[in-house]
C-alpha positions as CSV (number, residue, x, y, z in Angstrom):
1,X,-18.0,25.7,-24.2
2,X,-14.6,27.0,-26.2
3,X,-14.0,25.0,-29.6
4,X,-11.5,21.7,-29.0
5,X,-7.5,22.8,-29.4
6,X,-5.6,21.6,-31.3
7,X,-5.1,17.9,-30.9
8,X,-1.0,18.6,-29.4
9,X,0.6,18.0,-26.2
10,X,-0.1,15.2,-23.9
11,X,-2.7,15.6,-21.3
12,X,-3.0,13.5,-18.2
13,X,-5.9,13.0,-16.2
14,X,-5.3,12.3,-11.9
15,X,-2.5,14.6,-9.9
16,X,-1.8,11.0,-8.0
17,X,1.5,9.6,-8.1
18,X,0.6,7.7,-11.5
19,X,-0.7,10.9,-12.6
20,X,2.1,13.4,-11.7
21,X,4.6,11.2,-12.1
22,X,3.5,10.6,-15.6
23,X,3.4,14.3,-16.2
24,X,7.1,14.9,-15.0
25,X,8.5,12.3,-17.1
26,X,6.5,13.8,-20.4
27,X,7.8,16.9,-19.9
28,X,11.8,15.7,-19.4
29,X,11.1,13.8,-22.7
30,X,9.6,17.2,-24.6
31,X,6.2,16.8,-24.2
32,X,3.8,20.2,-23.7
33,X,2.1,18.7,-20.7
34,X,-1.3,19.7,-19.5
35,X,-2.5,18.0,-16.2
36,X,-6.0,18.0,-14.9
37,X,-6.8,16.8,-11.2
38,X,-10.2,17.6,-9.7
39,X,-9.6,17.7,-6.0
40,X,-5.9,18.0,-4.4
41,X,-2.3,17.1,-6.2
42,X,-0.9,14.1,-4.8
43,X,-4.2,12.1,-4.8
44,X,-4.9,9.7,-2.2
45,X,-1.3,8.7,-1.2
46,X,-0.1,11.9,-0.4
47,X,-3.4,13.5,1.1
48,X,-5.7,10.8,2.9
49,X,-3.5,7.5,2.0
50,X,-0.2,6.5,2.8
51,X,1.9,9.6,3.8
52,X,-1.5,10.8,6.8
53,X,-1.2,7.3,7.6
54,X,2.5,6.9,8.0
55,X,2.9,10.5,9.9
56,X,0.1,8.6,12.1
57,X,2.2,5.7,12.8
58,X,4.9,8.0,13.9
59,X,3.1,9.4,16.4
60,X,2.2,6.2,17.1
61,X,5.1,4.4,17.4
62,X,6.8,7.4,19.9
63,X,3.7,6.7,22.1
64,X,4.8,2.7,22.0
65,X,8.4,4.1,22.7
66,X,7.1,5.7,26.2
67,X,5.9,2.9,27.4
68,X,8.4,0.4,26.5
69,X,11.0,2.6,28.0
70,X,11.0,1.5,31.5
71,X,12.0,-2.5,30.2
72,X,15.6,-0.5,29.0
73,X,15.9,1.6,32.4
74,X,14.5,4.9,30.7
75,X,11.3,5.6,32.8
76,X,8.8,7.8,30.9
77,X,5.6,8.9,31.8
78,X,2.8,9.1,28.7
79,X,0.7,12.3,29.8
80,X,-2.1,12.3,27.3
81,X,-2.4,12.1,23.6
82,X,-3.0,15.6,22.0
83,X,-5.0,14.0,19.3
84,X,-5.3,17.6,17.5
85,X,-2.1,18.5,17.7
86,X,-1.5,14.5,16.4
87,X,-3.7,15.7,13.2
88,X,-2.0,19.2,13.0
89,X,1.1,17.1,12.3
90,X,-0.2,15.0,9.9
91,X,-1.5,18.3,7.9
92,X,1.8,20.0,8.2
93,X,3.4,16.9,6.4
94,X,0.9,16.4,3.9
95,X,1.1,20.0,3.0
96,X,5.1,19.8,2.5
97,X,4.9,16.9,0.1
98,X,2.1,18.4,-1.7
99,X,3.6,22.1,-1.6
100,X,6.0,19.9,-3.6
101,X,4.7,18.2,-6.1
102,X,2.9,21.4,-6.9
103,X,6.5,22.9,-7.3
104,X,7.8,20.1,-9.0
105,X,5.0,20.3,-11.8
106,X,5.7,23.9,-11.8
107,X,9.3,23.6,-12.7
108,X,8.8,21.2,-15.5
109,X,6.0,23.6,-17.1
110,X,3.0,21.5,-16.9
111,X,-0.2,23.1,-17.2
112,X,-2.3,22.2,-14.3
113,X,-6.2,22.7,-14.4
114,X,-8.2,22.1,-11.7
115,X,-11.2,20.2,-13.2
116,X,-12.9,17.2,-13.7
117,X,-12.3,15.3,-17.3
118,X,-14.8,12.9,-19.5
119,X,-14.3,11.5,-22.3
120,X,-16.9,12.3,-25.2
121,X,-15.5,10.7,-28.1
122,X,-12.5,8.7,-28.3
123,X,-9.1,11.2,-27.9
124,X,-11.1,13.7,-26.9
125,X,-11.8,15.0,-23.4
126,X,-14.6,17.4,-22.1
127,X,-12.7,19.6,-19.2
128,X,-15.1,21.1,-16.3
129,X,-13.7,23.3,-13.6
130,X,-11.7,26.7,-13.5
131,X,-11.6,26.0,-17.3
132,X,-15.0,24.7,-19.0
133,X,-13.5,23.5,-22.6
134,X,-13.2,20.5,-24.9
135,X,-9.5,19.2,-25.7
136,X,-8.5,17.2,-27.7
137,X,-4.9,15.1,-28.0
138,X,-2.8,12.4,-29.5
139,X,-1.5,11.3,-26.4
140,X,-3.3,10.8,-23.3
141,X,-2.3,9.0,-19.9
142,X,-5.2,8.2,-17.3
143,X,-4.6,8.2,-13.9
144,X,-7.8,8.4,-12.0
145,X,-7.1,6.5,-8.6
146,X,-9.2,4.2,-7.0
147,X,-12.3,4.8,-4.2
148,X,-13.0,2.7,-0.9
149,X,-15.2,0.0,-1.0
150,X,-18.6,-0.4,1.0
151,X,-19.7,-3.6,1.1
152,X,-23.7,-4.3,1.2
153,X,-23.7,-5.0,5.2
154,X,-27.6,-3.7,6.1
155,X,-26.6,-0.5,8.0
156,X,-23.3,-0.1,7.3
157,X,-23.6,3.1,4.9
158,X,-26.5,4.3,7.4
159,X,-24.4,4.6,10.3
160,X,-23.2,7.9,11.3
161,X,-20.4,6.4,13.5
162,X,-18.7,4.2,10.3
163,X,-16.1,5.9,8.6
164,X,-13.8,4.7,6.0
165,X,-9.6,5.6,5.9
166,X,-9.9,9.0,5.2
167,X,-12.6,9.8,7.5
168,X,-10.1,7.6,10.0
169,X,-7.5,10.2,9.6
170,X,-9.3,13.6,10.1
171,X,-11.8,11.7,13.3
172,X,-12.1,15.0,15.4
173,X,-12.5,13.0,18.2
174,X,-10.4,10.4,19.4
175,X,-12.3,7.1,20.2
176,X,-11.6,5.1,23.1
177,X,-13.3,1.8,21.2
178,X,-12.8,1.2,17.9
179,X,-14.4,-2.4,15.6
180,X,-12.0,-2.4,12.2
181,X,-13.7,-4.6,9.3
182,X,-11.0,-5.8,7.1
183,X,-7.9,-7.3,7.5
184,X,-5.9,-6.5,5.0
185,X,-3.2,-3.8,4.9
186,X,-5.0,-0.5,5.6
187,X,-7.0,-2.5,8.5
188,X,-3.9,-3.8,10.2
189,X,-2.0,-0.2,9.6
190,X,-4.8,2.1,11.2
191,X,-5.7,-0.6,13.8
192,X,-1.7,-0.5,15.1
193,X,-1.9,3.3,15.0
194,X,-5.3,3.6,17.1
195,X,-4.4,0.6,19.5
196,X,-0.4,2.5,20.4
197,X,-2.4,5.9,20.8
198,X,-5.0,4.2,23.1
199,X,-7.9,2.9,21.5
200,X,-9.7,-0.4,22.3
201,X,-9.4,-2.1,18.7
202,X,-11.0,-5.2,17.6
203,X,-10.1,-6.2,14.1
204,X,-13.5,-8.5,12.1
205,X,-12.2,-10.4,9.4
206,X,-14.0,-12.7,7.2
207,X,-10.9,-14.9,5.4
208,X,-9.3,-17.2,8.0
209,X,-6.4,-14.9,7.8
210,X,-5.1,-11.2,8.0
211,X,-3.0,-9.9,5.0
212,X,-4.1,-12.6,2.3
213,X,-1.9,-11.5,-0.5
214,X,0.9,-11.2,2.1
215,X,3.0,-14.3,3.4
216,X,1.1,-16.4,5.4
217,X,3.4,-17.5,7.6
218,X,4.9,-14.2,8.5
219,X,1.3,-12.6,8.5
220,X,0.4,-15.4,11.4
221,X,3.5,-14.8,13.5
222,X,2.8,-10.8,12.7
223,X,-1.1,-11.4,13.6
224,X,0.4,-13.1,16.7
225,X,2.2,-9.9,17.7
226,X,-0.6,-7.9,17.4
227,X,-2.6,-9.9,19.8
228,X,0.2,-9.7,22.4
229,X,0.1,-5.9,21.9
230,X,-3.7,-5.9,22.5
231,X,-5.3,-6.0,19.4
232,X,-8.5,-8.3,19.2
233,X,-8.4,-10.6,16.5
234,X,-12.1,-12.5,15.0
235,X,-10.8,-14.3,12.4
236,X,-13.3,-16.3,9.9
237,X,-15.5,-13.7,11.3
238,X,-18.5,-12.2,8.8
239,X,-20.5,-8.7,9.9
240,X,-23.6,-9.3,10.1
241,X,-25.4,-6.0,10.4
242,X,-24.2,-2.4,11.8
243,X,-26.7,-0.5,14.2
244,X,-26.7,2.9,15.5
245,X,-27.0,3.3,19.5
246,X,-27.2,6.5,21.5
247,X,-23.0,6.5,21.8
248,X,-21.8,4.7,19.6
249,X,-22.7,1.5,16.6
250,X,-23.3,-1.9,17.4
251,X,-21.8,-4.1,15.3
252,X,-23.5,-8.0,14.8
253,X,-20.6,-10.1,13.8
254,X,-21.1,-14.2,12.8
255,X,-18.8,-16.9,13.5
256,X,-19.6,-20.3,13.1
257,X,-22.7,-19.7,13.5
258,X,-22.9,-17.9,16.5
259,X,-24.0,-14.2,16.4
260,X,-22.1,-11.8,18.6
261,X,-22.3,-8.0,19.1
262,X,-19.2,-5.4,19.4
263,X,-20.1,-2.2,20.5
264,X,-17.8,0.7,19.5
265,X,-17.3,4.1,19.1
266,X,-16.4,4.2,15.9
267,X,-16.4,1.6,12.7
268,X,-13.4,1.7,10.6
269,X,-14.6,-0.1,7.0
270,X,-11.3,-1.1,5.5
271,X,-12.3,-4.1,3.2
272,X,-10.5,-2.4,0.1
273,X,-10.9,-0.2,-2.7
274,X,-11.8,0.2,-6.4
275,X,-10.7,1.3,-9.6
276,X,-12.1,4.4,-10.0
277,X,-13.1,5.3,-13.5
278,X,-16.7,6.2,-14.2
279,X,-16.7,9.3,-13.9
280,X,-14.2,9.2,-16.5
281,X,-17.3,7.8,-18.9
282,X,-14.5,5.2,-20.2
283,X,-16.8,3.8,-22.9
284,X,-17.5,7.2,-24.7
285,X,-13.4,7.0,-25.1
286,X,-13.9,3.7,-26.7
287,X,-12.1,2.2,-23.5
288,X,-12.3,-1.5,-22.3
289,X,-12.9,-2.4,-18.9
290,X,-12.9,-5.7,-16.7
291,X,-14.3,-5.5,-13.5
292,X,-14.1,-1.4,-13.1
293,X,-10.3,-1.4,-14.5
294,X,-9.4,0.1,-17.4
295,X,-7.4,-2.9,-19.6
296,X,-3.3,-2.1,-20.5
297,X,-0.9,-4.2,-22.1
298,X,2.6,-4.0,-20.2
299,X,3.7,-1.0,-22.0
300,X,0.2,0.7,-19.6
301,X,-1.6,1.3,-23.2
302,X,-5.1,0.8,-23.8
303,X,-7.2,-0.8,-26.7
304,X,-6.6,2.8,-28.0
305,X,-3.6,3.7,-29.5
306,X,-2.1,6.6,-27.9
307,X,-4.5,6.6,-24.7
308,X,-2.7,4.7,-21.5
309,X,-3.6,3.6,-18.4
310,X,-1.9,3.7,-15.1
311,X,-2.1,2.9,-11.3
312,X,-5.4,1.8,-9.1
313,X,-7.5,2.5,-11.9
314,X,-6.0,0.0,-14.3
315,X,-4.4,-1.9,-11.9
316,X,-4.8,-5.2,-9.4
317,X,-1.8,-4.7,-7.3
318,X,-3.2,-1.1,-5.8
319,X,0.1,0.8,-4.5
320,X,1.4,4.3,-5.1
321,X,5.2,2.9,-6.0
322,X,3.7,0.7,-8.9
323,X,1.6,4.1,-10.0
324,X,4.6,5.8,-10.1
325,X,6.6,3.1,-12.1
326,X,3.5,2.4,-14.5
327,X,3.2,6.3,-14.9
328,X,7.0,6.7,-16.0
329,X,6.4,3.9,-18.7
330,X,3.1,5.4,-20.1
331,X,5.2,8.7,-20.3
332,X,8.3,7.5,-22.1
333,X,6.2,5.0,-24.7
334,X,3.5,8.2,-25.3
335,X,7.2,9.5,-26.4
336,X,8.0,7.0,-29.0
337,X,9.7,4.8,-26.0
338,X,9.3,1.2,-26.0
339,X,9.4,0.6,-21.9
340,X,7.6,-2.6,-20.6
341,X,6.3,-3.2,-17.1
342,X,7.6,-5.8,-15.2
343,X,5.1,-6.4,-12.0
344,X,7.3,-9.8,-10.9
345,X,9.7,-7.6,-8.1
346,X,7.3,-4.9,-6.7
347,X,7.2,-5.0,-3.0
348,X,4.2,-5.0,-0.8
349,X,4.8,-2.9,3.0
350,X,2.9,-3.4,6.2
351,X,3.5,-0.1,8.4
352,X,2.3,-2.2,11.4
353,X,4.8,-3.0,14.6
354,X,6.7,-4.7,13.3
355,X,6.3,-4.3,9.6
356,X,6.2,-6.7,7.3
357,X,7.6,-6.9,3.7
358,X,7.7,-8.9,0.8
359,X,8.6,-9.3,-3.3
360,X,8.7,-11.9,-5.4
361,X,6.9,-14.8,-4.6
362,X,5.5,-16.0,-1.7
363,X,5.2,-19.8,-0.5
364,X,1.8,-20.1,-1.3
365,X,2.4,-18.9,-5.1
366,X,5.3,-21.0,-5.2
367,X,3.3,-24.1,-4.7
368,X,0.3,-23.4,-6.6
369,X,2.5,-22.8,-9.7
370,X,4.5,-26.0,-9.0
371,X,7.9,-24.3,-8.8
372,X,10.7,-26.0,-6.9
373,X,12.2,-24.2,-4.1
374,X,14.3,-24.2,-0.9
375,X,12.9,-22.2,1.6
376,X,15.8,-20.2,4.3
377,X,15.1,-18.7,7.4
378,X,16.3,-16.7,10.1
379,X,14.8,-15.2,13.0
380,X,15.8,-12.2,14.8
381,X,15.9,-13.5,17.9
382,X,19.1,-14.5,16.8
383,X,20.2,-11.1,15.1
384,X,21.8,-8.3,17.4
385,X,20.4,-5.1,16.3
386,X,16.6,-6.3,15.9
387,X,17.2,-7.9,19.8
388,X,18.2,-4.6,20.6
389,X,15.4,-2.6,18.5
390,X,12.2,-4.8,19.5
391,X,13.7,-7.8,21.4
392,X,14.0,-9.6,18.6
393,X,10.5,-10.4,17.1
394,X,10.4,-11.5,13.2
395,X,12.2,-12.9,10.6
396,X,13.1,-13.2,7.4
397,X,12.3,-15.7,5.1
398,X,13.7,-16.6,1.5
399,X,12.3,-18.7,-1.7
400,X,15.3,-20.1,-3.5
401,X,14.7,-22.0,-7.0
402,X,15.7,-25.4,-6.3
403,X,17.1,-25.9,-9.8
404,X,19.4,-22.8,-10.6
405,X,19.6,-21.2,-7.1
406,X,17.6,-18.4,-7.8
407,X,15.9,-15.7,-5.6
408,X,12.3,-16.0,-6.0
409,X,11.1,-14.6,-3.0
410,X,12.5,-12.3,-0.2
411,X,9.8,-11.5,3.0
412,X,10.6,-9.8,6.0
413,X,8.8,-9.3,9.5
414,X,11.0,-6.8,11.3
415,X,11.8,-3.1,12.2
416,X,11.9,-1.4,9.1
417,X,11.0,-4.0,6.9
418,X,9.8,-1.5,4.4
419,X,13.0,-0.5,3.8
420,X,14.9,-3.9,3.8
421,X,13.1,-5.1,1.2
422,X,14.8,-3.4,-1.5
423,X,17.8,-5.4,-1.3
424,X,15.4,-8.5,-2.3
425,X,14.0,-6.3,-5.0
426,X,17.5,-5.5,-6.5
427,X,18.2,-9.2,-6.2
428,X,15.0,-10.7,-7.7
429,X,15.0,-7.8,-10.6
430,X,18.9,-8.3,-12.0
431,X,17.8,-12.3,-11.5
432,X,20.4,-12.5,-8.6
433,X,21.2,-16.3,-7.4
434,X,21.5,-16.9,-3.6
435,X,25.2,-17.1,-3.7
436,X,25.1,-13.6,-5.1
437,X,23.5,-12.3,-2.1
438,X,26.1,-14.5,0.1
439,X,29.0,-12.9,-1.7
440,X,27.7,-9.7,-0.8
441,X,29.6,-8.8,2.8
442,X,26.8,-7.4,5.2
443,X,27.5,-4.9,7.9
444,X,27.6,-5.9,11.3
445,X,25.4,-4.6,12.8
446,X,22.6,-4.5,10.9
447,X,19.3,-6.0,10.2
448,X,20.5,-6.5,6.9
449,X,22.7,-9.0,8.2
450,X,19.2,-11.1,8.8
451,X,18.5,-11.3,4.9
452,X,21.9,-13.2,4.2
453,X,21.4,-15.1,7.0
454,X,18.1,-16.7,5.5
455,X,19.6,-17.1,2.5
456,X,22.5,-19.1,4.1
457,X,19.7,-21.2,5.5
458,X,18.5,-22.1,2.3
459,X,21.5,-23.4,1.0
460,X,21.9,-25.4,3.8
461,X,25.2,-23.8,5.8
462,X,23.8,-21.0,8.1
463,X,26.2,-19.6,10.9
464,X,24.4,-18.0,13.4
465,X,21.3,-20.4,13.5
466,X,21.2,-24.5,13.7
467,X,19.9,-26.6,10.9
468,X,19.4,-29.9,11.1
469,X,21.2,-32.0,8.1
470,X,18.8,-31.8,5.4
471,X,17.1,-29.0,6.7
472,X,15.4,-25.8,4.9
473,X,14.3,-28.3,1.9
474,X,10.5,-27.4,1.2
């Protein structure tokens, strides 16, 4: 082991999008950066998260479009799905984006080591890897991701046929049945891809709901749509026990107290993930935790001055944008900045069909904190370009602050959701009131259009939907 450097630079620990991120934004501020990341650069998201997952939904989403094709007089025929030539072009993205962020790190000169990092003594890190040496810095930003969850089903972890997300994503063979345990985001996502490429999906959830932190009304109608498309739905449902079979598991679900048994090909266990941070030893650093999470104050700093915290492994609210925002205030404070982290505006995405988006508050949180609000909706029935993309299925739905007239939620169940939301965001962050958002011309048309619409609901003088008089009050 080499003697411990000097205690200069700032080192960060994770290549994720906290982690690079972080790095980048050290570097533009002067900082000698030295990154460490033990398996691949762009962590989960980029490698066996979000970016497999959405290149999977493509593919998905063209198979849909074959089908759906004869309804609007263009009469395809869907041959077969080439499911390694579906995985080839999920490799062939991943591998630009991370090519990437390889350059990108490259450019800005930081120091990557491929290695694994634990703390020995607070400020100080033991390195293991290509380089086996102890370091030592002022300034240190973790980054360290988050792991999938098992949960302690009898059989579950046994079973050779129950895979998790990532082992979802590289499946070498395709399977024609498929039980999904969790219905939360990654559940729904991978059980719309599987189900549009031609896999028998059943979906076992224990809450009486999918999507909890999600609203609930747009998660039912969305649930609602997935049914329709074929997706089997056990709400309330709790797995009982996983068994192997000659061909596949057997899965013993219970539901008001009767037992029943899905067979499957495969088991998809997608009932959350972790903050990942052992490995890390956290405590030698003189780290607090709570719960597996590594505790920040909104500036992402730990109880240690000089040692900060970002993305799944300090965090609740596990998504790669918030990484990258947390990462790019622990960067600019380790610089003498004074940034602060404002969580109330991050928007949540469902890549399902259609997706679903959301920021700010939801009902539910509305009326468990006792806030006054108007709530506005539209649905797209009654907008022209979703009628024209999906034949109209969704809406959007507003929270306006009965008081001042302020946004306080924006949620969307449409094509392209994910990327409607950020006009809510840019709303709900520069504290935007709904006639802010009505002064704003829309272009026609759009499914933007939709948003303005549900915001003229909630103040009571829509145009392109009825309301009864007193409508839209909550």
């Amino acid at each position: 082991m080499d003697r411990p450097s000097e205690g200069r630079g700032l080192i960060v620990v994770g290549g994720g999008p906290g982690g690079y991120v972080a790095a980048i934004r050290a570097a533009q501020l002067g900082a000698a950066v030295t990154l460490i990341e033990r398996e691949r650069l762009g962590g989960t998201c980029l490698n066996v998260g979000c970016i497999p997952t959405k290149a999977l939904l493509r593919c998905a989403g063209l198979a849909r479009s074959a089908r759906e094709g004869a309804g609007r007089g263009i009469h395809m025929t869907l041959d077969r799905v080439a499911w390694e030539e579906v995985l080839d072009y999920q490799r062939w993205v991943v591998k630009r984006l991370v090519d990437g962020v390889s350059a990108l790190l490259k450019k800005n000169q930081v120091e990557v080591i491929r290695g694994t990092a634990s703390f020995i003594k607070p400020k100080t890190l033991k390195i293991t890897g290509e380089k086996n040496e102890i370091r030592e810095a002022d300034r240190i930003i973790l980054a360290t991701g988050s792991a999938p969850v098992v949960p302690p089903v009898p059989g579950l972890k046994e079973s050779r046929y129950v895979m998790d997300s990532t082992g979802a994503l590289s499946v070498q063979r395709f399977p024609e049945t498929m039980v999904v345990i969790g219905g939360g985001v990654i559940g729904v996502e991978l059980a719309c891809a599987f189900q549009a490429l031609g896999c028998h999906v059943t979906i076992v959830e224990a809450l009486p709901r999918l999507l909890p932190s999600m609203d609930g009304e747009l998660a039912g109608m969305l649930a609602a749509g997935l049914e329709r498309q074929g997706i089997k739905i056990l709400l309330g449902c709790r797995v009982v026990r996983v068994a192997d079979g000659p061909e596949g598991a057997r899965v013993t679900v219970e539901r008001a107290g009767t037992e029943e048994v899905l067979s499957a090909d495969k088991v998809l266990c997608a009932v959350g993930r972790r903050p990942c941070s052992e490995g890390l030893d956290p405590e030698a650093g003189g780290l607090l935790r709570e719960r597996g999470r590594i505790l920040t104050d909104n500036r992402q700093q730990t109880n240690i001055p000089g040692v900060y915290a970002v993305g799944d492994c300090a965090g609740e609210i596990m998504l790669a944008h918030t990484a990258s925002a947390q990462g790019e205030i622990a960067a600019e404070n380790a610089m003498g900045g004074q940034a602060v982290y404002h969580p109330a505006c991050v928007p949540s995405g469902v890549y399902a069909f259609p997706e679903l988006a959301g920021t700010g508050l939801t009902e539910e949180q509305a009326k468990e904190r006792n806030i006054p609000f108007r709530v506005g909706r539209f649905p797209l029935s009654a907008n022209g370009r979703a009628l024209i993309a999906n034949g109209g299925e969704g809406m959007v739905k507003v929270l306006v602050g009965e008081e001042l007239g302020e946004l306080l939620g924006v949620h969307i169940l449409a094509p392209n959701a994910t990327e409607l939301i950020a006009e809510g965001v840019s709303a709900i962050s520069m504290e935007g009131l709904a006639d802010d958002l009505i002064a704003a011309v829309h272009g026609h048309p759009t499914l933007s259009e939709a948003v303005r619409e549900a915001v003229l609901a909630a103040e009571g003088r829509p145009i392109h939907t009825f309301l009864k008089p007193k409508g839209g009050k909550s």
